[in-house]
Backbone as ProteinMPNN parsed JSONL, in Angstrom:
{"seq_chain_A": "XXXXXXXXXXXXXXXXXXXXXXXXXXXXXXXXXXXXXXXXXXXXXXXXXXXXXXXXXXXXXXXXXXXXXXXXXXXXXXXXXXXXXXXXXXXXXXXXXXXXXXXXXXXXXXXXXXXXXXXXXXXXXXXXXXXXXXXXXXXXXXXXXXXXXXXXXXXXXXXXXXXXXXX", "coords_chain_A": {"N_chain_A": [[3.016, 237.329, -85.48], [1.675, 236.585, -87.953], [1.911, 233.722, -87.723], [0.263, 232.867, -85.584], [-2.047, 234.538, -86.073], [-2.98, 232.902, -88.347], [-3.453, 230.213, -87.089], [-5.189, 230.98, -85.375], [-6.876, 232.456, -85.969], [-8.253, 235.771, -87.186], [-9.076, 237.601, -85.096], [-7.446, 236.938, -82.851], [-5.423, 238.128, -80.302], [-2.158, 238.758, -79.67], [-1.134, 238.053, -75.897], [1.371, 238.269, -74.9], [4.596, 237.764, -75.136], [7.837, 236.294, -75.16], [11.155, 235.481, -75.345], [12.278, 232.118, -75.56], [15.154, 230.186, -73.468], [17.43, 227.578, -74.24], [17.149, 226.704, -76.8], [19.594, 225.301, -79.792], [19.633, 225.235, -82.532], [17.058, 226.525, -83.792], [14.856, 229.28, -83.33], [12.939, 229.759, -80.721], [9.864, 230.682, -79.047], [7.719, 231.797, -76.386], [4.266, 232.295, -76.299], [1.306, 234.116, -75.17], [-1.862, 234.254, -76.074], [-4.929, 235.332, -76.297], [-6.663, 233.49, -76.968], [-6.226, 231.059, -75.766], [-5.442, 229.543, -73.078], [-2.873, 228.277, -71.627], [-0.598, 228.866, -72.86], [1.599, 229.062, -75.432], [4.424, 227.611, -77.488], [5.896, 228.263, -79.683], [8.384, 227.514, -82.442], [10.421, 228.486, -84.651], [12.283, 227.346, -87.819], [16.266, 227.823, -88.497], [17.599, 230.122, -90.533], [20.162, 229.826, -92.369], [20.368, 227.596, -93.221], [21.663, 225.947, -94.831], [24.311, 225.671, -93.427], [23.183, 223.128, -92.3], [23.914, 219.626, -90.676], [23.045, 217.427, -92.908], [20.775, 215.288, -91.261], [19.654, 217.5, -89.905], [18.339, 219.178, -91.244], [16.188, 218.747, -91.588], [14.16, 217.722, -89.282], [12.557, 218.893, -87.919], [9.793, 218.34, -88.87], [9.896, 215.589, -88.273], [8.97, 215.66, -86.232], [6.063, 215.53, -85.271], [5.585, 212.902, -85.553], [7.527, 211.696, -83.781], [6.801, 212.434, -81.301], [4.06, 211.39, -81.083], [4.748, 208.343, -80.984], [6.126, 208.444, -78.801], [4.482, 209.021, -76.946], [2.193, 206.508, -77.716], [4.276, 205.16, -76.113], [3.75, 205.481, -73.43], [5.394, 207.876, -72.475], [6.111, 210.495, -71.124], [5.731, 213.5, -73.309], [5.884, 216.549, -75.348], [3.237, 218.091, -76.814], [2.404, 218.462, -80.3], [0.643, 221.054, -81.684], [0.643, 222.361, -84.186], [2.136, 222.28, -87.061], [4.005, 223.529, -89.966], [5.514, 223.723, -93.155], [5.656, 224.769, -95.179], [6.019, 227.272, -96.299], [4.145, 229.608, -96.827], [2.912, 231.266, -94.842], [5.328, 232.572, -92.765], [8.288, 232.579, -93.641], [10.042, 230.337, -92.997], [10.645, 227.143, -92.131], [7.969, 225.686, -89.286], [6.917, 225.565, -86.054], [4.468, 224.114, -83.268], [3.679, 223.983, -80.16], [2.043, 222.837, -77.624], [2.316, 224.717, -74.274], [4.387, 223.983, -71.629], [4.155, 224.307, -68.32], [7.588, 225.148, -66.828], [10.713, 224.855, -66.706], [14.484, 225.411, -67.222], [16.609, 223.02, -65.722], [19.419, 223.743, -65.416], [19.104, 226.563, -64.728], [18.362, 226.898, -62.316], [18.528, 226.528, -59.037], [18.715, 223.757, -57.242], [17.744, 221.497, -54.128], [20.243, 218.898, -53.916], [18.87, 216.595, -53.218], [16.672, 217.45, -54.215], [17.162, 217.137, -56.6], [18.716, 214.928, -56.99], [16.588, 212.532, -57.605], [14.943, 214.337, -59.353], [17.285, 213.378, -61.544], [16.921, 210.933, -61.099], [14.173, 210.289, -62.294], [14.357, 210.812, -64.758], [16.105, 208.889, -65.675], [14.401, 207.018, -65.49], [13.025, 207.695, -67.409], [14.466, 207.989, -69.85], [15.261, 205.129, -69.868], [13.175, 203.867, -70.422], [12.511, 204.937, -73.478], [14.64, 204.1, -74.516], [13.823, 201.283, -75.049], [12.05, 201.337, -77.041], [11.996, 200.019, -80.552], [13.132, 199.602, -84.006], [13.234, 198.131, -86.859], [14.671, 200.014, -88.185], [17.531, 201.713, -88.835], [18.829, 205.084, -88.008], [17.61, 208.446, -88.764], [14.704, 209.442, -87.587], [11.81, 209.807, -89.761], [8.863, 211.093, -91.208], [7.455, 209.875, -93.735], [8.619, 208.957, -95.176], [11.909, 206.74, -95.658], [14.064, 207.853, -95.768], [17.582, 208.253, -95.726], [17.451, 205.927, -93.415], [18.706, 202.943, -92.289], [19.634, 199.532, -92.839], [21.128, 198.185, -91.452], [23.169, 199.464, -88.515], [26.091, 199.811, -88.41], [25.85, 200.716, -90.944], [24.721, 202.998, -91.018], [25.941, 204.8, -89.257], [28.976, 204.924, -90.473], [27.595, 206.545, -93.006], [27.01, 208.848, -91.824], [29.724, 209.369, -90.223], [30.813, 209.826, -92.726], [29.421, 212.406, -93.657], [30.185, 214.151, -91.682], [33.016, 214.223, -92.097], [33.14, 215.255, -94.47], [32.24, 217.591, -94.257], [33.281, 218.621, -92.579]], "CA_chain_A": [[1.605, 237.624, -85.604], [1.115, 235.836, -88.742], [1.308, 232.311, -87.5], [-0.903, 233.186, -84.483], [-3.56, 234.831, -87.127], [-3.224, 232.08, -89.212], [-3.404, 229.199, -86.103], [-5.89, 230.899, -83.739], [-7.632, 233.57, -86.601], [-7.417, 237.074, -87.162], [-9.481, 238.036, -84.159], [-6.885, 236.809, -81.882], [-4.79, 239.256, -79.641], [-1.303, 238.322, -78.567], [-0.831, 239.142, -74.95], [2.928, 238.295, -74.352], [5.55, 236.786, -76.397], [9.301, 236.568, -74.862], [12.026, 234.344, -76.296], [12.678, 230.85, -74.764], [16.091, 229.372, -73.254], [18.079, 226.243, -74.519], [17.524, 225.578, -78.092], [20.862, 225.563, -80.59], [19.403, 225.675, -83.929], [15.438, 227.144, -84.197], [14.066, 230.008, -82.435], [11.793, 229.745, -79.635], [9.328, 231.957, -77.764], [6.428, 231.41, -75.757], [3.655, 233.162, -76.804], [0.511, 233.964, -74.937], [-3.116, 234.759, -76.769], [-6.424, 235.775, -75.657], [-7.323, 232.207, -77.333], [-5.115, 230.199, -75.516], [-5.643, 229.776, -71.536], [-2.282, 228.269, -71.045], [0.405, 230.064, -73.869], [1.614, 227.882, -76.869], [5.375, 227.173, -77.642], [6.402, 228.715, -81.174], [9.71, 227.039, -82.771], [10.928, 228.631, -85.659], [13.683, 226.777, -87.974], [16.95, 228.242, -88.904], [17.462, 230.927, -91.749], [21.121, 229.516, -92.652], [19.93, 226.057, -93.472], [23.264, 225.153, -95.375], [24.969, 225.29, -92.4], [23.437, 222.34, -90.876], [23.756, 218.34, -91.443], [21.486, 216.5, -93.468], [19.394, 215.455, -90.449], [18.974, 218.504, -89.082], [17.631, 220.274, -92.124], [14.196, 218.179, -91.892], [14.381, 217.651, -87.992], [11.079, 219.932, -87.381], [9.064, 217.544, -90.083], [9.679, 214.45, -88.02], [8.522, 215.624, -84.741], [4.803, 215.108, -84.723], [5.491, 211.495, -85.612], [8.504, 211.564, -83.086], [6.337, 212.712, -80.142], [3.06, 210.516, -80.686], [5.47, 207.571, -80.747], [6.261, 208.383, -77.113], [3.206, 208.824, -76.238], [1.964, 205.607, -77.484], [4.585, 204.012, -75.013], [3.363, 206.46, -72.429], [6.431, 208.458, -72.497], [6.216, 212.191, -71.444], [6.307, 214.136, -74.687], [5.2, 217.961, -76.274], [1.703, 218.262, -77.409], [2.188, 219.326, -81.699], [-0.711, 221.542, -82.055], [0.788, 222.458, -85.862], [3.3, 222.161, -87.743], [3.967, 224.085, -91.219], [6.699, 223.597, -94.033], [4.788, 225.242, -96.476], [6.438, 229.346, -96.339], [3.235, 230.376, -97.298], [2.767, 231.712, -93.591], [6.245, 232.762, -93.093], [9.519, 231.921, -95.149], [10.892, 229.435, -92.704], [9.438, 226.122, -91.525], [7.971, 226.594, -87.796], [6.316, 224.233, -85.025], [3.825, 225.074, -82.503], [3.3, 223.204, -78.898], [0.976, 223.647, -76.045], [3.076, 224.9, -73.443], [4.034, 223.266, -70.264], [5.023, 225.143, -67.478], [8.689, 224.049, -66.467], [11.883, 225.964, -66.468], [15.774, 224.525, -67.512], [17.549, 222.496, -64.581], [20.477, 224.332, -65.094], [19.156, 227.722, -64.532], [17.601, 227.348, -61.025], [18.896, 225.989, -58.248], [17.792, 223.11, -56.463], [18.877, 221.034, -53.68], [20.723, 218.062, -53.979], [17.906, 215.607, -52.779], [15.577, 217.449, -55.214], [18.127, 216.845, -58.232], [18.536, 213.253, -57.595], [14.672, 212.38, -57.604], [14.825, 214.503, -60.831], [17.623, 212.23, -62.188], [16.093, 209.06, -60.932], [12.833, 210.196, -63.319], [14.747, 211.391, -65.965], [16.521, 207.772, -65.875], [13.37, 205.955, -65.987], [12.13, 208.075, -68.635], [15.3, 207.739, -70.951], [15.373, 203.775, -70.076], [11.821, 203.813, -71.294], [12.815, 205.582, -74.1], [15.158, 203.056, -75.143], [13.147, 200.487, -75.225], [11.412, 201.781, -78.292], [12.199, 199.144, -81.184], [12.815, 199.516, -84.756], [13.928, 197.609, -87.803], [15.815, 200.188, -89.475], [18.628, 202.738, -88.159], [18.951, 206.569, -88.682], [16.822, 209.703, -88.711], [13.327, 209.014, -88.058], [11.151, 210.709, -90.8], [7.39, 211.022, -91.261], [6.534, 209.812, -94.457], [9.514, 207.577, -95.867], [12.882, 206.052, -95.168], [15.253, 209.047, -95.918], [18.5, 208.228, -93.868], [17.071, 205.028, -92.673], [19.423, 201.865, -92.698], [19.179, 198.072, -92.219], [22.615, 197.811, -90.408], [24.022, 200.481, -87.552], [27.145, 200.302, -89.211], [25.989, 201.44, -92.802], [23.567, 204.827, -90.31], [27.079, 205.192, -88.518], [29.674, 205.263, -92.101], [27.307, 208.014, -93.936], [26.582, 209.523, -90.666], [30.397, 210.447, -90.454], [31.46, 210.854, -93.53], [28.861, 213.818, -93.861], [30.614, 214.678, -91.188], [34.413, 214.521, -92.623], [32.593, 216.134, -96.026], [31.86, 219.2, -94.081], [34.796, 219.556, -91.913]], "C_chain_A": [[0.966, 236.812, -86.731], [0.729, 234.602, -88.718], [0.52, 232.312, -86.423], [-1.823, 233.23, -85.035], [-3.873, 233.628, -87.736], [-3.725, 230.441, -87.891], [-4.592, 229.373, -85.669], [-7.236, 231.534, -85.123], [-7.395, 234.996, -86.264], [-8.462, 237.828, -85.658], [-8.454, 238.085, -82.445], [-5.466, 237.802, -81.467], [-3.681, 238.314, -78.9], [-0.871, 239.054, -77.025], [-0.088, 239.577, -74.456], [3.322, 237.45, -74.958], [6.81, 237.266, -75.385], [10.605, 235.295, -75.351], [12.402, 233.097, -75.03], [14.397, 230.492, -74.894], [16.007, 228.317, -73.923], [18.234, 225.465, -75.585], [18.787, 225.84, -78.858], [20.931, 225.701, -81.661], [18.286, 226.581, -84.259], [15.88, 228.013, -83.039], [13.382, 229.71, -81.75], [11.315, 230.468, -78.95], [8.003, 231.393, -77.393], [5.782, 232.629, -75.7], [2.584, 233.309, -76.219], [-0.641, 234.775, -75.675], [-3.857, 234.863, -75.83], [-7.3, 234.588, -76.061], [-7.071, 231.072, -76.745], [-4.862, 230.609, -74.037], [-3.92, 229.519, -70.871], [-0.796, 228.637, -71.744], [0.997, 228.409, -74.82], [3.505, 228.559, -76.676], [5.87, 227.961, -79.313], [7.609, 228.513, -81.443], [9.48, 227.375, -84.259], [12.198, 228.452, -86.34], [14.796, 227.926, -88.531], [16.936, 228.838, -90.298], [18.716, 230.287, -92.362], [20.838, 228.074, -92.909], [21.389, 224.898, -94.183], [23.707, 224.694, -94.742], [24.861, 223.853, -91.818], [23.332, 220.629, -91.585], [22.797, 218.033, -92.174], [20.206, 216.526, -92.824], [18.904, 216.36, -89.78], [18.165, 219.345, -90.084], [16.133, 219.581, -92.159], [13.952, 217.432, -90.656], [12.936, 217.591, -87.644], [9.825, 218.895, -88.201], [8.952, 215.846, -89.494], [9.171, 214.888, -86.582], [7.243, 215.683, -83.908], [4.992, 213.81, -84.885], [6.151, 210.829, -84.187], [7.885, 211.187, -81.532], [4.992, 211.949, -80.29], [3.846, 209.385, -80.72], [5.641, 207.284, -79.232], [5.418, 208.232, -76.451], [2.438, 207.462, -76.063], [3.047, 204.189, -76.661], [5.037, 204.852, -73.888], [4.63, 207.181, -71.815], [6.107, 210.197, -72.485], [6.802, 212.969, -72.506], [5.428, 215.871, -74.191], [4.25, 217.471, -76.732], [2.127, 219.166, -78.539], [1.022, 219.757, -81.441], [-0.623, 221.543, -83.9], [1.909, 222.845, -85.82], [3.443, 222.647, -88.998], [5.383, 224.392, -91.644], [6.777, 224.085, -94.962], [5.419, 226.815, -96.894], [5.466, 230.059, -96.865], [2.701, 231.054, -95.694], [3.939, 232.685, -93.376], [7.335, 232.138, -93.499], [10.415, 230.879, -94.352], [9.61, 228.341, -92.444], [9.135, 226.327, -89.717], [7.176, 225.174, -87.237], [5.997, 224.93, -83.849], [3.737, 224.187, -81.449], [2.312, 223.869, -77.812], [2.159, 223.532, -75.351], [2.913, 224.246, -71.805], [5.46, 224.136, -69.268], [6.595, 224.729, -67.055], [10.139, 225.701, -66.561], [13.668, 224.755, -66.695], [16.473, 224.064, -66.192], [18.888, 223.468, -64.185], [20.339, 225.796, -64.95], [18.401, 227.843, -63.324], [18.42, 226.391, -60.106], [18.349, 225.146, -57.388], [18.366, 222.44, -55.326], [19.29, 219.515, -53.632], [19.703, 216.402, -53.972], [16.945, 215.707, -53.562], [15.853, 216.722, -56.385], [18.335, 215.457, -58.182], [17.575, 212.429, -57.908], [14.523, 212.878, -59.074], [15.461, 213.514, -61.77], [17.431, 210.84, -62.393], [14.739, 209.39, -62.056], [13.537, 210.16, -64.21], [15.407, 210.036, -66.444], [16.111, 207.082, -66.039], [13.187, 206.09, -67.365], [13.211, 207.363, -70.084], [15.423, 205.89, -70.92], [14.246, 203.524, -70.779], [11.633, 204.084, -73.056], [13.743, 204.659, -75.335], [14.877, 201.626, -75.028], [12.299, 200.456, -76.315], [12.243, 200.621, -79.421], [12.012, 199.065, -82.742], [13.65, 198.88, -85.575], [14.882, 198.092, -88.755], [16.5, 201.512, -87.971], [18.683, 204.187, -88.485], [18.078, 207.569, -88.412], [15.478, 209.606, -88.93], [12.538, 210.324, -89.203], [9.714, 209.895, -91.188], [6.951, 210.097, -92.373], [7.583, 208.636, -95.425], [10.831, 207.482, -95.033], [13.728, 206.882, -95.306], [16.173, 208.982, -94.374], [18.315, 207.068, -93.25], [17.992, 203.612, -93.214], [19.282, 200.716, -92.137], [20.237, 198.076, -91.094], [22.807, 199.294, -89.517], [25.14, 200.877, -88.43], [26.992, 200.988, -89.915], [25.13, 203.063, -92.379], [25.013, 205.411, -90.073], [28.656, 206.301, -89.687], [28.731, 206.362, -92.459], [27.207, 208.82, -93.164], [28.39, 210.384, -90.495], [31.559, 210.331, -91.801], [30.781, 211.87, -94.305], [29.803, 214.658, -92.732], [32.279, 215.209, -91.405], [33.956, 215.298, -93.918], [32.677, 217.473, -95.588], [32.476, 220.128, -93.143], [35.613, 219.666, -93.017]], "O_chain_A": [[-0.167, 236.361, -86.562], [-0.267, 234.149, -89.281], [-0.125, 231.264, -86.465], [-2.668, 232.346, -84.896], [-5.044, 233.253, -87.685], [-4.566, 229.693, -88.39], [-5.297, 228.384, -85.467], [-8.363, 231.04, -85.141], [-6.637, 235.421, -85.393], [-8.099, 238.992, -85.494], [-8.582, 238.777, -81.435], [-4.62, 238.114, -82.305], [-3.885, 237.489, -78.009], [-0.427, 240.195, -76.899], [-0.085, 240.607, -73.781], [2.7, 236.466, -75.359], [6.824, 238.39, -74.883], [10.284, 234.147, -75.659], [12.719, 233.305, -73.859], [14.967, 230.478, -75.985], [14.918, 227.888, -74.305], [18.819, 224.395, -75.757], [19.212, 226.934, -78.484], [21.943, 226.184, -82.169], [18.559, 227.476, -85.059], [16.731, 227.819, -82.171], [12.726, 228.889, -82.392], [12.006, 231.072, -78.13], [7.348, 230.618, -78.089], [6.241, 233.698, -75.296], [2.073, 232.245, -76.568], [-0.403, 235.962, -75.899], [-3.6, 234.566, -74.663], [-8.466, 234.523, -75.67], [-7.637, 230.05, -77.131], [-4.281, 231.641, -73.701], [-3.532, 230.205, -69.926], [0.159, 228.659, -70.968], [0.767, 227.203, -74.732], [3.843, 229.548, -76.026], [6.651, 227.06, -79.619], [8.341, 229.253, -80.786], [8.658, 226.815, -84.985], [13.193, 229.041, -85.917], [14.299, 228.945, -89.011], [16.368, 228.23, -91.204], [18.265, 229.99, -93.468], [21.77, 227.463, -92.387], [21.799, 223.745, -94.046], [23.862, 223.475, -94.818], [25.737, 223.299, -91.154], [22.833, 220.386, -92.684], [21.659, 218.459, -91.977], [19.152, 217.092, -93.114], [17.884, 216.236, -89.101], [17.357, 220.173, -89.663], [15.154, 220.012, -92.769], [13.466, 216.325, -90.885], [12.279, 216.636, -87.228], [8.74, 219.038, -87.636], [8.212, 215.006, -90.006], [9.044, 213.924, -85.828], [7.088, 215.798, -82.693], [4.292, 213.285, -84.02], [5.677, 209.871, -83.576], [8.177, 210.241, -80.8], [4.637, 211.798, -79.121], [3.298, 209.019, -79.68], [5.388, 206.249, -78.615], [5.367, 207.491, -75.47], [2.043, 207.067, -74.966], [2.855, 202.976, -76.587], [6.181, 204.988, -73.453], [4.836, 207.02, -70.612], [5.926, 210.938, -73.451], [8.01, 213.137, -72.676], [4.743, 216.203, -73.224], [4.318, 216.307, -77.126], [2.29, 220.363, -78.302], [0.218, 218.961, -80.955], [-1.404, 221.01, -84.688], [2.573, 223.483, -85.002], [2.657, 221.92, -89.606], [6.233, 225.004, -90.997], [7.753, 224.018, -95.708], [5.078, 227.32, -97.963], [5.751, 231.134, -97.392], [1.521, 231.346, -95.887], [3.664, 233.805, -93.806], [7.207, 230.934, -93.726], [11.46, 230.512, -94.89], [8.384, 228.445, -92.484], [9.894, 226.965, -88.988], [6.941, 224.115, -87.82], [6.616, 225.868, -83.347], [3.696, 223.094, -82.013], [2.021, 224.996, -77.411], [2.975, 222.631, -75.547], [1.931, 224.076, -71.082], [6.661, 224.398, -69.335], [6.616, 223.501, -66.975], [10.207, 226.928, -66.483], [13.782, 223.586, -66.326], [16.957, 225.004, -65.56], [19.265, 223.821, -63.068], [21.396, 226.423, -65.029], [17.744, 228.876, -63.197], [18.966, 225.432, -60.652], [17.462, 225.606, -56.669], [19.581, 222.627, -55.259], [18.369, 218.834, -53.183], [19.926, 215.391, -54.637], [16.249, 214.738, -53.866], [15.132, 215.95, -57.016], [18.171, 214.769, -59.19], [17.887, 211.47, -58.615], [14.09, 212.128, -59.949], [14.809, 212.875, -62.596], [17.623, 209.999, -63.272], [14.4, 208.38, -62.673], [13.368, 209.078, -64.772], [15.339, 209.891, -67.664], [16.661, 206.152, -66.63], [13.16, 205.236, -68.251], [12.874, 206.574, -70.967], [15.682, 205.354, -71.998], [14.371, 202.909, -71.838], [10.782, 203.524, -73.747], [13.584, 204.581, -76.553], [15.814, 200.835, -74.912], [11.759, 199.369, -76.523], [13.351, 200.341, -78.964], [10.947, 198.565, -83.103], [14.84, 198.907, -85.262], [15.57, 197.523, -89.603], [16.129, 201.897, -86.862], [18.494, 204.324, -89.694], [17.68, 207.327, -87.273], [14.969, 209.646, -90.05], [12.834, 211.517, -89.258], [9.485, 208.701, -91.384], [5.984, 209.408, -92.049], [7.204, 207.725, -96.161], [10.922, 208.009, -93.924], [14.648, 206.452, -94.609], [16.03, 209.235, -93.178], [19.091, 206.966, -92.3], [17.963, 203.274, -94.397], [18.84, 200.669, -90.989], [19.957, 197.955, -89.901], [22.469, 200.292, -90.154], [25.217, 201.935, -89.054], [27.69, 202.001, -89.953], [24.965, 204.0, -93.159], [25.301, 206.458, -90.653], [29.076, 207.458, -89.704], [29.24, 207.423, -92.098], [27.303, 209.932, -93.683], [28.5, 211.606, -90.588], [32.747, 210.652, -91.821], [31.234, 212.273, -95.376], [30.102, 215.822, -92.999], [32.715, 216.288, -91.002], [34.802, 216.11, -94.291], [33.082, 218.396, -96.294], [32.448, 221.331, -92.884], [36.702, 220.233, -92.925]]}, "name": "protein", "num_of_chains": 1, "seq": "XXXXXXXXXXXXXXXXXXXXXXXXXXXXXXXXXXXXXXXXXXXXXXXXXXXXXXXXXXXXXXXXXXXXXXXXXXXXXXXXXXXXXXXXXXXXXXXXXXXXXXXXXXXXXXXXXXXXXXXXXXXXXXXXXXXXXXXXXXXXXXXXXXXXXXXXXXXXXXXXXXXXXXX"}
């Protein structure tokens, strides 16, 4: 209720909230208002924050940059509405999307002819995807180079030995 009040204002009435399938670290629920014709996305990050690598602890912080990126090479993305890091709302960091109707592949059944048509998009999209082009290596991030390396190799080396550090 608080990031709703604080997003939409305090006039606004949620009309349904239920928790979303498929993520592995944040929360997710899709939330519908009385402000909001087609329901908004709400991702809230992990309370255990220790737990998780480097790049995942500032994940949520690169993903309005992440997703207009795509966009400008017309790449189906999420619509950020807002984003807040601040815990002056509540005590984690959180991320908001316009919602798009859809549902997980692996929880409906389709048939065979549908699913390859899906994978043929999904193959454009990701070739598209990698076609994206940058000069440095590593964990994109909004506002500086944190994580970012000239060489593959030298992203690859710190990449796992955070990972031998924390096994």
């Amino acid at each position: 209720e608080k990031v709703i009040k604080n997003l939409y204002g305090n006039h606004t009435k949620i009309e349904g909230c239920r928790l979303l399938k498929g993520g592995l670290f944040n929360t997710t629920y899709f939330v519908k208002t009385n402000s909001d014709r087609v329901g908004i996305v709400l991702r809230v990050a992990p309370i255990n924050k220790h737990l998780l690598l480097d790049f995942e602890k500032n994940m949520m912080s690169a993903e309005s940059t992440f997703y207009t990126m795509l966009k400008e090479n017309n790449i189906p993305s999420s619509e950020v509405i807002h984003y807040d890091n601040s815990a002056d709302i509540i005590d984690r960091e959180y991320i908001v999307f316009r919602y798009i109707p859809s549902f997980p592949m692996n929880e409906v059944s389709v048939s065979a002819e549908v699913k390859t048509r899906l994978y043929h998009q999904l193959g454009e999209i990701i070739a598209s995807f990698h076609d994206i082009q940058s000069g440095k290596f590593g964990w994109l991030r909004p506002k500086d180079e944190l994580g970012m390396y000239a060489k593959w190799s030298a992203f690859i080396r710190q990449f796992t030995q955070e990972i031998a550090d924390k096994t």
